[in-house]
C-alpha positions, 0 to 999 in steps of 0.5 A: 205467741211468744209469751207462751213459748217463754212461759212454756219454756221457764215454766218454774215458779219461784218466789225469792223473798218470803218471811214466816213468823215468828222467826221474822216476827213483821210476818204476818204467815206462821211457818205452819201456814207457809208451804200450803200458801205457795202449794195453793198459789201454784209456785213450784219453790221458795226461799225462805229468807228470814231477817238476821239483824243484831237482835239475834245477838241477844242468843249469846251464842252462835248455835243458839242463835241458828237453831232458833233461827232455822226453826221456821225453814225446818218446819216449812220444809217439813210440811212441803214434802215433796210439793214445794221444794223450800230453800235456805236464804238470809236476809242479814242486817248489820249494826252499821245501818239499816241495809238489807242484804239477801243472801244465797248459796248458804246451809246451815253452818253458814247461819251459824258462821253469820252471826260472828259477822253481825257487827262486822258489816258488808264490806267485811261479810263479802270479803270474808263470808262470801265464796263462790257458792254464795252471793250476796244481793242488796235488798230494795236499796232505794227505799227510804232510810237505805244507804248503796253498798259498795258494787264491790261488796255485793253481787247485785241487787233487787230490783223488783220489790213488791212489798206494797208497804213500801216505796222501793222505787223499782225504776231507779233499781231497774236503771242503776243495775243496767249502769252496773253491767256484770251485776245480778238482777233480782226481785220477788213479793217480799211477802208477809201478808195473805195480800200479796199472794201471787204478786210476782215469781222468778221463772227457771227452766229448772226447780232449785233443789237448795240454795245452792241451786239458788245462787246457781240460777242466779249466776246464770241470769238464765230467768225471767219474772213474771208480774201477774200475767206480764214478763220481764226479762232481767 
């Protein structure tokens, strides 16, 4: 059957878009509890994107600010060893609005590097913090209270956001990407809570080994997701 050969075929299991508490404090999961969720659930990677929004300026200082902010990805990628592979990920707020952005293709100098962007907003933060490892997603941008960035400053959008909480409108996403050719196409759980375990999972031919590797499998639009036991191709 064909879903066999696919599933056969992109036979990694990836989530996206995840949250630990505290660093996410809306996180329900500690970070000590995080890699054993996905290990059990059967996912081969995730990405930990932690919220980075203007709060964070309280830290005063940039370094500060990362080493707290890197505290739960240090921990979770401690405790997954060699059964999860943990990527780095962002997802950053600015002071202009309440947008979300997902950003790959990042280390640790990066989060350091972001906080001077916090205040600047999207236009800026691509123009001047994206290069070409890094890309920059709009998160659930039908959601209610989000403004569409400018298909200039980013490089695609999440399309499939299955945070139950809210309404993501993944029909007006899944249309606006296919009016947007040339641009990447992304989705994932959003996950906060034990209840949304095992909701969605990107599928690779390949395991992502950093975010690097990350923002190199979504360039490539070599993926496909999967939503319980149906497929999706992007």
């Amino acid at each position: 059957m064909l879903k066999d050969e696919l599933l056969e075929s992109y036979k990694f299991r990836i989530e996206l878009h995840a949250h630990t508490n505290p660093v996410s404090s809306c996180s329900e999961i500690p970070a000590e509890d995080f890699a054993g969720i996905f290990i059990e659930d059967g996912y081969d990677g995730v990405v930990v994107t932690n919220h980075f929004t203007p709060a964070l300026l309280s830290y005063e200082t940039a370094q500060r600010c990362a080493e707290y902010y890197l505290r739960d990805f240090e921990a979770v990628r401690s405790l997954a060893g060699d059964k999860l592979s943990v990527c780095l990920g962002m997802e950053i707020r600015f002071t202009e609005n309440n947008n979300d952005y997902l950003v790959y293709g990042i280390d640790a100098s990066d989060v350091e590097r972001a906080f001077y962007f916090l205040d600047k907003g999207i236009d800026v933060f691509h123009r001047d913090f994206a290069d070409d490892r890094i890309i920059i997603l709009q998160a659930h941008p039908f959601r209610n209270g989000m403004v569409l960035a400018s298909p200039e400053s980013v490089d695609g959008i999440e399309v499939f956001n299955f945070h139950p909480g809210h309404n993501s409108r993944i029909g007006d996403a899944a249309v606006y990407a296919a009016r947007h050719k040339g641009m990447i196409a992304c989705g994932g759980v959003d996950f906060h809570h034990q209840w949304q375990r095992g909701v969605f999972a990107l599928r690779s031919k390949f395991l992502p080994k950093d975010s690097y590797d990350v923002s190199k499998l979504l360039k490539s639009g070599d993926y496909i997701f999967t939503v319980g036991d149906s497929i999706i191709l992007p």
